[in-house]
C-alpha positions as CSV (number, residue, x, y, z in Angstrom):
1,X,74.9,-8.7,40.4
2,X,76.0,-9.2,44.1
3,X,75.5,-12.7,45.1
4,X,76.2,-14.4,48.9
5,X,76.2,-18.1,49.3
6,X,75.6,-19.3,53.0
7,X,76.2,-23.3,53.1
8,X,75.4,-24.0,56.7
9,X,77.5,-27.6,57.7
10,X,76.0,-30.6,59.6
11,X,72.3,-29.7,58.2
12,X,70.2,-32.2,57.3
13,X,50.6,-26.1,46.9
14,X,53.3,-24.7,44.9
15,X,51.0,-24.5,43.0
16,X,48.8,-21.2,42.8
17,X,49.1,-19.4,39.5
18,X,48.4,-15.5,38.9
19,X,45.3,-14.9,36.5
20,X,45.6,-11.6,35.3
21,X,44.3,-9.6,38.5
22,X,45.9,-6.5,39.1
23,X,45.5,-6.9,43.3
24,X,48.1,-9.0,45.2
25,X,46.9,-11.0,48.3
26,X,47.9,-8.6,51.3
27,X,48.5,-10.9,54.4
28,X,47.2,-11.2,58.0
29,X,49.3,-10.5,61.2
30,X,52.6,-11.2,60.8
31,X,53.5,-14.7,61.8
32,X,57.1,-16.0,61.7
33,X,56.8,-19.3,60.2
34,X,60.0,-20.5,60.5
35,X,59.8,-20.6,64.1
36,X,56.5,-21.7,63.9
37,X,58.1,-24.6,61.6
38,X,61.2,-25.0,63.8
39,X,59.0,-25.4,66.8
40,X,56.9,-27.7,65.3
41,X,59.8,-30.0,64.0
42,X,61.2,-29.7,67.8
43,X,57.9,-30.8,69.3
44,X,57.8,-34.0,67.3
45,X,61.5,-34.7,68.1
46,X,61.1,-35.0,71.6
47,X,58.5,-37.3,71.4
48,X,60.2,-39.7,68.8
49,X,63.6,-39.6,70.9
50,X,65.7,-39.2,68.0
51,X,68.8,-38.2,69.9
52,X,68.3,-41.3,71.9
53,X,68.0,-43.7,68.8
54,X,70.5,-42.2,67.2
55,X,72.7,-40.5,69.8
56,X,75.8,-38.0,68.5
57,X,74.1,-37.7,64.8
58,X,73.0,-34.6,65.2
59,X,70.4,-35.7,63.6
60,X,67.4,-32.9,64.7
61,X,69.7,-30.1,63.5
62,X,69.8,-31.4,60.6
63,X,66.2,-30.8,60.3
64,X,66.1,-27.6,61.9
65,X,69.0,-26.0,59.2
66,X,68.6,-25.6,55.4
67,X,71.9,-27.2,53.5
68,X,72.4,-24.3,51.9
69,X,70.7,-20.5,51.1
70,X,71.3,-18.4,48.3
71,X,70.5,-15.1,48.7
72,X,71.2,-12.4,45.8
73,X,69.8,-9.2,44.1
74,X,69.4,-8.8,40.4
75,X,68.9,-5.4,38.7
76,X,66.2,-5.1,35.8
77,X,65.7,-2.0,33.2
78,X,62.1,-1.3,33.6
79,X,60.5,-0.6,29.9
80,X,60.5,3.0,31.1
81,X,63.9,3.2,30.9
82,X,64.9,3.0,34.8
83,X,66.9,0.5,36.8
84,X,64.9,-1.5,39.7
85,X,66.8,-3.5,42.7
86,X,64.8,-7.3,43.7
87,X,66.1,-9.0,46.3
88,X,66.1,-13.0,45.2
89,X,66.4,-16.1,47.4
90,X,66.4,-19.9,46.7
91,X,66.6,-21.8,49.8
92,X,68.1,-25.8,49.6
93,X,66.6,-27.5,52.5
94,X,67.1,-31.4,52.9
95,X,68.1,-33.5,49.4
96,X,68.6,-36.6,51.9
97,X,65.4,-38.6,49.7
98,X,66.4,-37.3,46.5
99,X,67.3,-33.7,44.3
100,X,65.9,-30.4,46.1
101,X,62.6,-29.6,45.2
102,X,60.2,-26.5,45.6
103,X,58.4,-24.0,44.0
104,X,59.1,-20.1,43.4
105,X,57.2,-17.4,45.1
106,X,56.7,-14.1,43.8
107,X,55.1,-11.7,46.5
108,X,55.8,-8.2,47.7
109,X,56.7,-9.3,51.3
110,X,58.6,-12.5,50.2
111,X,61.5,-12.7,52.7
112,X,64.1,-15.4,54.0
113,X,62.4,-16.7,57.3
114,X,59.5,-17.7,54.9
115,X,61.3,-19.1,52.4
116,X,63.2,-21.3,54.9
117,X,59.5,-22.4,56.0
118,X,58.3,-23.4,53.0
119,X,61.7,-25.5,52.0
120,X,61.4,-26.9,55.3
121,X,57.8,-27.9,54.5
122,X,58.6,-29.3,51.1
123,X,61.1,-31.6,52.5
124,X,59.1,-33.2,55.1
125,X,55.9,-32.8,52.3
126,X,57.9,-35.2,49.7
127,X,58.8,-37.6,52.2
128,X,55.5,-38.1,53.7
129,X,53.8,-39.0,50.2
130,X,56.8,-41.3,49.1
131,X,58.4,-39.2,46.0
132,X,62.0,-39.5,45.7
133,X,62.7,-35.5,46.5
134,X,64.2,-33.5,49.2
135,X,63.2,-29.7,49.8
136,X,63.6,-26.2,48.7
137,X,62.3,-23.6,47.8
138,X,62.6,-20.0,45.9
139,X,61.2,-16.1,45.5
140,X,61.9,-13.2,44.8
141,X,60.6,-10.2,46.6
142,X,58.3,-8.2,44.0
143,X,54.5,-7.3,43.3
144,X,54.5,-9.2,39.8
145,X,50.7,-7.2,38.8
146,X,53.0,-4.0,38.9
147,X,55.7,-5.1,36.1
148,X,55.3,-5.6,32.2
149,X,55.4,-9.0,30.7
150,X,58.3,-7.9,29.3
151,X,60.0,-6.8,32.6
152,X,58.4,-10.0,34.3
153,X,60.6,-12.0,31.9
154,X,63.1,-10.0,32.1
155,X,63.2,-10.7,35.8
156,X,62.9,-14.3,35.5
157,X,65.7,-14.8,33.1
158,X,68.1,-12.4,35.7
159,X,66.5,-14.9,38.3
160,X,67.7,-18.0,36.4
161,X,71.1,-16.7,35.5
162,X,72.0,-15.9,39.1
163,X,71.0,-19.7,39.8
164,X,72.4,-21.7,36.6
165,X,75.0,-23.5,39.2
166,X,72.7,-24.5,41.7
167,X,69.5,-25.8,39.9
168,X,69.4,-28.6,37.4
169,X,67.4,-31.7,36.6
170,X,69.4,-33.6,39.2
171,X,70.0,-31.6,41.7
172,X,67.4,-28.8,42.6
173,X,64.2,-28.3,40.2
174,X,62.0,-25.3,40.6
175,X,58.1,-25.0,40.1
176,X,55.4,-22.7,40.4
177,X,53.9,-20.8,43.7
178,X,52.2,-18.0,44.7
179,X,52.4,-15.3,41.6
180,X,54.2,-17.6,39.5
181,X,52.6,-20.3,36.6
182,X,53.6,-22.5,33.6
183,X,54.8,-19.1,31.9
184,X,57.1,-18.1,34.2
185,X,58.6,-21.8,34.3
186,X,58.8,-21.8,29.9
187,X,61.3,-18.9,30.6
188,X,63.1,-20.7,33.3
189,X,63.9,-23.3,31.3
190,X,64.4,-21.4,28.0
191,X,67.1,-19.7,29.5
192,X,68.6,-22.4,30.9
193,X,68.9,-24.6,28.2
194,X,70.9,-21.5,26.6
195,X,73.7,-22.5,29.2
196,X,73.2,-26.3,29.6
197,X,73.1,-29.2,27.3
198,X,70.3,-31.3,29.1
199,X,67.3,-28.3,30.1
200,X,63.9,-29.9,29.9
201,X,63.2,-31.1,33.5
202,X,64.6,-28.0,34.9
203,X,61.7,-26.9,36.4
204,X,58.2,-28.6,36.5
205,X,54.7,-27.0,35.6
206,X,56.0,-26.2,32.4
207,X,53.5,-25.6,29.1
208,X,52.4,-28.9,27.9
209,X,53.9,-27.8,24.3
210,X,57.6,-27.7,26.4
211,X,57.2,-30.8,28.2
212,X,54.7,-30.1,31.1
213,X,52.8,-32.9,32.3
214,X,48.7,-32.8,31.9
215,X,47.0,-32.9,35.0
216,X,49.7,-30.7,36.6
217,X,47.7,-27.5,36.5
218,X,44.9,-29.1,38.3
219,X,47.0,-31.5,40.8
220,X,47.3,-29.3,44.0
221,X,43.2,-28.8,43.8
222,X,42.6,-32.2,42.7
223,X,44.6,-33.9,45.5
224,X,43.2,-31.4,48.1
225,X,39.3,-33.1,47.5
226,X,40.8,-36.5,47.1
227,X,41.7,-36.2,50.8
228,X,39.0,-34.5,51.5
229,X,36.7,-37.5,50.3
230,X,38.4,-40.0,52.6
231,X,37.8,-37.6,55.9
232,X,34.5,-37.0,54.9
233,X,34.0,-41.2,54.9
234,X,36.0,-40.8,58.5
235,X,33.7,-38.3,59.8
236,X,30.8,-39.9,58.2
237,X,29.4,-36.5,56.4
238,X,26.3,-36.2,54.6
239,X,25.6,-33.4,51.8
240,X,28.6,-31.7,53.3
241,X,28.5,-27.7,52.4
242,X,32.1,-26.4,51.1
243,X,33.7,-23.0,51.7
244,X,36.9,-21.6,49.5
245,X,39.1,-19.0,50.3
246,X,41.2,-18.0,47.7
247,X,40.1,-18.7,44.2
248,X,43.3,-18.7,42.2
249,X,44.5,-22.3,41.1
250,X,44.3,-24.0,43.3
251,X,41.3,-22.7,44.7
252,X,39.7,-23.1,41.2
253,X,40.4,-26.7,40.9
254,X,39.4,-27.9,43.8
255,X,36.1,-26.2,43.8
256,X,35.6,-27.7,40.0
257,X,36.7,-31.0,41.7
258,X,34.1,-30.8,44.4
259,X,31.9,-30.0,41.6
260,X,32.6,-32.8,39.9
261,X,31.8,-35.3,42.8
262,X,28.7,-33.6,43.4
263,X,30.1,-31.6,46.5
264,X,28.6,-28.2,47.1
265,X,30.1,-25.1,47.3
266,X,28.0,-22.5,48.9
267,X,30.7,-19.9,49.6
268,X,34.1,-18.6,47.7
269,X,35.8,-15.8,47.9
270,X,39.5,-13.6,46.6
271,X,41.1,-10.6,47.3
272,X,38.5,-8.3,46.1
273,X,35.7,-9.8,48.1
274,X,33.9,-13.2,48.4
275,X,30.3,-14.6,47.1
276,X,27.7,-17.2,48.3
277,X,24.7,-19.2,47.6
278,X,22.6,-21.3,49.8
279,X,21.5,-23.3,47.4
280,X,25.0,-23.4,46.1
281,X,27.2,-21.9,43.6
282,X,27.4,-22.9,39.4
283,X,31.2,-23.5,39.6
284,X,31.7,-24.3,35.9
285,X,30.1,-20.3,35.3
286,X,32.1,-18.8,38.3
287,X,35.5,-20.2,36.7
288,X,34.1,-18.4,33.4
289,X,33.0,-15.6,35.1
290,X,37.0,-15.1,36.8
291,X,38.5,-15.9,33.4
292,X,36.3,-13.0,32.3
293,X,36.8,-10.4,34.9
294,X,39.6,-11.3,37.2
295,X,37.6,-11.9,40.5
296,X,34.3,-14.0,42.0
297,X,33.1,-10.1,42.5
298,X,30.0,-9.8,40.7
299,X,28.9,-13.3,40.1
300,X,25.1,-13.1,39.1
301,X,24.7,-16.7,40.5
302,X,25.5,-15.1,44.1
303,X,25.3,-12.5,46.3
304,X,27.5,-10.4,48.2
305,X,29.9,-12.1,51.4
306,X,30.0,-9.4,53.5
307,X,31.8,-11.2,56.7
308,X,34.9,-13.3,57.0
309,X,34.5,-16.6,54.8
310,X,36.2,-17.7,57.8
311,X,33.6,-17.7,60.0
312,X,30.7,-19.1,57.1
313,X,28.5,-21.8,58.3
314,X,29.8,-24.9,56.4
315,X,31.2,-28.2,57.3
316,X,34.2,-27.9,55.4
317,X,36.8,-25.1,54.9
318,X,39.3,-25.2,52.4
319,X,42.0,-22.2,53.0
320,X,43.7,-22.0,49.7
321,X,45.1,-18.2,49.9
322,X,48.4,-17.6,51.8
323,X,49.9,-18.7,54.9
324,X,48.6,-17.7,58.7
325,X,44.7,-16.9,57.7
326,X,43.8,-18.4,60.7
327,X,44.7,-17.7,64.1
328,X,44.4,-17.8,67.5
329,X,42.3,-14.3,67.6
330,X,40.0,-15.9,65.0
331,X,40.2,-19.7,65.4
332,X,36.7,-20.0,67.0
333,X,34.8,-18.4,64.0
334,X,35.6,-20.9,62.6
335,X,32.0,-23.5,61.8
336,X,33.6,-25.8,59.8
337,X,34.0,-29.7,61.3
338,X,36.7,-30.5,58.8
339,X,39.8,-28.0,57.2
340,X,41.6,-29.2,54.3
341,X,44.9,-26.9,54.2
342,X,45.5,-26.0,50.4
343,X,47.6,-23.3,51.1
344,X,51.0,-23.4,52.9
345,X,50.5,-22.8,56.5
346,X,47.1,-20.5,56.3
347,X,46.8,-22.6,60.0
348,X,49.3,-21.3,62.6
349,X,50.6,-23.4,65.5
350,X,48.3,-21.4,67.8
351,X,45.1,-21.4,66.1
352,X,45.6,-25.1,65.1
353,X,46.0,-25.9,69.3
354,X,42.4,-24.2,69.4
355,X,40.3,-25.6,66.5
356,X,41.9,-29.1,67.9
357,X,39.8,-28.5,71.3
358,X,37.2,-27.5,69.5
359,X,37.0,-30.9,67.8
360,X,38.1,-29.7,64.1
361,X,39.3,-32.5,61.8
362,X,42.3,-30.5,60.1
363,X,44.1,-32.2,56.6
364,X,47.7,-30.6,57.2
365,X,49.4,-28.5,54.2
366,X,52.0,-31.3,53.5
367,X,49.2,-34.0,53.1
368,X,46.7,-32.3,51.3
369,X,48.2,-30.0,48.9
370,X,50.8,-32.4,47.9
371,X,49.5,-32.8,45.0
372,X,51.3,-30.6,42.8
373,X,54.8,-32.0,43.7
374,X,53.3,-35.3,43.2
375,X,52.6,-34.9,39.5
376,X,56.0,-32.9,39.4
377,X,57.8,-36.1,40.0
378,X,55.6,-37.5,37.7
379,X,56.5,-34.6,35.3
380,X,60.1,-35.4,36.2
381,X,59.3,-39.3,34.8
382,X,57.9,-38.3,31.6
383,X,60.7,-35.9,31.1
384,X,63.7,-38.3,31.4
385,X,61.2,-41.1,29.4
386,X,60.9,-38.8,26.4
387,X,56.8,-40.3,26.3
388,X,54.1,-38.7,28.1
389,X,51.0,-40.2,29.5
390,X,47.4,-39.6,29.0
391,X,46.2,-37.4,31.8
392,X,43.8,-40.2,33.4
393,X,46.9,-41.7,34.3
394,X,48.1,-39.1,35.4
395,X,45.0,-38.7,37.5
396,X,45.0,-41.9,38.7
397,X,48.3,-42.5,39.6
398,X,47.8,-39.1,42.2
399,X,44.9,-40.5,43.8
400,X,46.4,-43.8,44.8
401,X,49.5,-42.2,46.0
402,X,48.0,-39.5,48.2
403,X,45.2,-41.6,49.2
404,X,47.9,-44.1,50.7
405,X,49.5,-41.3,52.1
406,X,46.5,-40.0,53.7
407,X,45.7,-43.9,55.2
408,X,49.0,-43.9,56.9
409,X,48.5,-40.2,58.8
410,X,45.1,-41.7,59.4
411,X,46.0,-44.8,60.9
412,X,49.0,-43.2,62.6
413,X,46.9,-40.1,64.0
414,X,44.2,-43.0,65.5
415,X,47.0,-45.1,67.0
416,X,48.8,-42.4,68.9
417,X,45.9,-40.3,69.5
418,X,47.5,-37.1,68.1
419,X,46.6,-34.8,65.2
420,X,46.6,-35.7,61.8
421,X,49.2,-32.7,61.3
422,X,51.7,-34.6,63.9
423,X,51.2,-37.8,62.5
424,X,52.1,-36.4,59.1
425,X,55.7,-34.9,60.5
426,X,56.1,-38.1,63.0
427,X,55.8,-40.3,59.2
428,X,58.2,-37.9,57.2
429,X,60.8,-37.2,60.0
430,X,61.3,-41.1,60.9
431,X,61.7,-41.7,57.2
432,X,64.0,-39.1,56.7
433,X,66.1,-40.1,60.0
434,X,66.4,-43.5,59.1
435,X,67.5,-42.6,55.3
436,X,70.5,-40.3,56.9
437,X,71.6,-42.6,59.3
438,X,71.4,-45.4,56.2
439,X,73.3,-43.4,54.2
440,X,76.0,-42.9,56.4
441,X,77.5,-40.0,58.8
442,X,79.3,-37.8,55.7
């Protein structure tokens, strides 16, 4: 195993699980997000004046630069009998709030500039809804429909091994993303514990039978809809009509969430195709229906989508597939009055500019899929208590958080007159300035 460690001085919806589908989301145009992220992050800068407030700190490089990237290859024997190469990263953003924090990505056209992104993302994420955690983030690059479960856990344990020094309860904890779940995290921490005395909160979005928290599964979809309910009060809604792309998990759950709350959902769709009903979809027998089969294709309760779910005549859009699904070149088929971001960055910089002039409410990524990380930390606090709470605590405890949260961008976005998505990074990265300068220069 080759392994490079780059530690880079003076730097300052995890949650989608795999169900059985033998298809991996292909992506859109290529976007690079961490310039997209970088740029973002520089914007916002300016406009708060950091390097006046704090002059000579450095302080917006520390935003801009990951502490540290790990960046290594791991060789697995296929069951076949052959060798394969996967190239494996785990990116440490910002642990300024608390331990490093983000979940693992397993995708075919995983790469570094992305990974960066989304560590970037989770550290201004977990400062923004008040959980004591920095950022980072993990993936290796690998179609994980197109390996065994044996060679899947064989990959995973080769994944942990290379990282046993640089993840642990109190310094960097791992959880779920796109093409990873609670199975994936049961190894993680199986093999760990073979090397360390004190293993359990590892990683989070574990099993429940190995210390996973209940509510966790549904967290991301559930806190998506939470803040979706307070911007429908803000827009003043009525009956509003819901469109999902992406049906994995957190997809799933937040269309059993709208459900739930007696929100309709006339349109879903995955990576085989999408569905819809007028009169709206039975989301209780579409969940069956996927557990069954693998896809919303062929739902009897609906009929063919045969355009973009993009452009579907709804008032609210929820994006929960991968990042950069919309974009400038299709921004304005875009119906919706209100976006609620459940995947990480499916809104690029450019498209986001254009649904703002067109008077779209958009619910950033960090706000409204924050869910997951949420009920990580409190996965975290069960772990280190050794007693675990019923899950309408669990439930609870999420919606008063992120519904706080969600006040504060509100408030924030009204008093300077700017988006909800730059009132969400103006909240994180004053937070996370004044905790560096608090903490002192070293």
């Amino acid at each position: 195993m080759t392994r490079v460690i780059e530690n880079i001085t003076g730097s300052a919806a995890e949650t989608i699980e795999t169900k059985g589908a033998a298809k991996v989301a292909t992506r859109p145009k290529p976007t690079n997000l961490y310039e997209d992220v970088r740029s973002l992050i520089l914007d916002i800068v300016d406009k708060m004046h950091l390097e006046e407030r704090y002059p000579r700190q450095n302080i917006v490089q520390r935003f801009l630069e990951p502490d540290k990237v790990i960046v290594f290859t791991v060789y697995v024997q296929r069951d076949n009998g052959s060798v394969d190469i996967f190239e494996c990263y785990r990116v440490q953003h910002d642990d300024t709030l608390g331990c490093y924090k983000g979940g693992i990505r397993f995708h075919p056209e995983v790469n570094l500039d992305e990974v960066k992104a989304l560590a970037t993302w989770m550290t201004i994420k977990t400062a923004l809804v008040d959980i004591p955690f920095g950022g980072a983030k993990g993936g290796i690059k690998v179609d994980p429909t197109k390996l065994s479960v044996a060679e899947l856990e064989r990959l995973v344990r080769k994944y942990t091994q290379g990282l046993l020094n640089d993840i642990g309860p109190a310094s960097d904890i791992p959880a779920p993303d796109v093409g990873t779940s609670s199975r994936e995290m049961a190894w993680i921490y199986d093999e760990y514990r073979k090397h360390r005395t004190v293993a359990r909160g590892v990683v989070t979005g574990k099993p429940i039978e190995v210390g996973g928290s209940l509510g966790r599964s549904a967290a991301t979809g559930n806190g998506m809809v939470c803040t979706m309910m307070q911007a429908i009060k803000d827009l003043g809604l009525k009956d509003p009509t819901v469109a999902i792309q992406g049906f994995g998990n957190v997809g799933s759950h937040a269309a059993l969430a709208c459900a739930a709350r007696g929100i309709t959902v006339d349109a879903v769709n995955d990576v085989y195709g999408g569905i819809y009903n007028n009169q709206g979809i039975n989301i209780p027998a579409l969940v069956q229906h996927v557990n069954q089969t693998g896809s919303v294709v062929g739902f009897s309760g609906a009929d063919k989508l045969l355009d973009d779910i993009i452009a579907y005549p709804c008032d609210i859009l929820l994006p929960c597939a991968l990042e950069g699904a919309i974009t400038a070149e299709n921004a304005h088929m875009v119906q919706a009055r209100l976006i609620v971001e459940g995947a990480n960055g499916p809104v690029t910089l450019d498209a986001d500019d254009v649904l703002n002039d067109m008077g779209v409410l958009i619910i950033p990524d960090i706000l409204a899929n924050s869910g997951g990380v949420i009920v990580s930390y409190y996965e975290t606090v069960q772990n280190r208590q050794g007693l675990y709470w019923e899950e309408k605590k669990v439930n609870d405890l999420l919606y008063r958080q992120i519904t706080k949260a969600y006040q504060q961008v509100s408030n924030m976005a009204r008093k300077q007159n700017i988006s909800y998505r730059k009132a969400s990074y103006y909240l994180a990265i004053d937070k996370i300035a004044r905790a560096i300068i608090m903490r002192g220069a070293q």
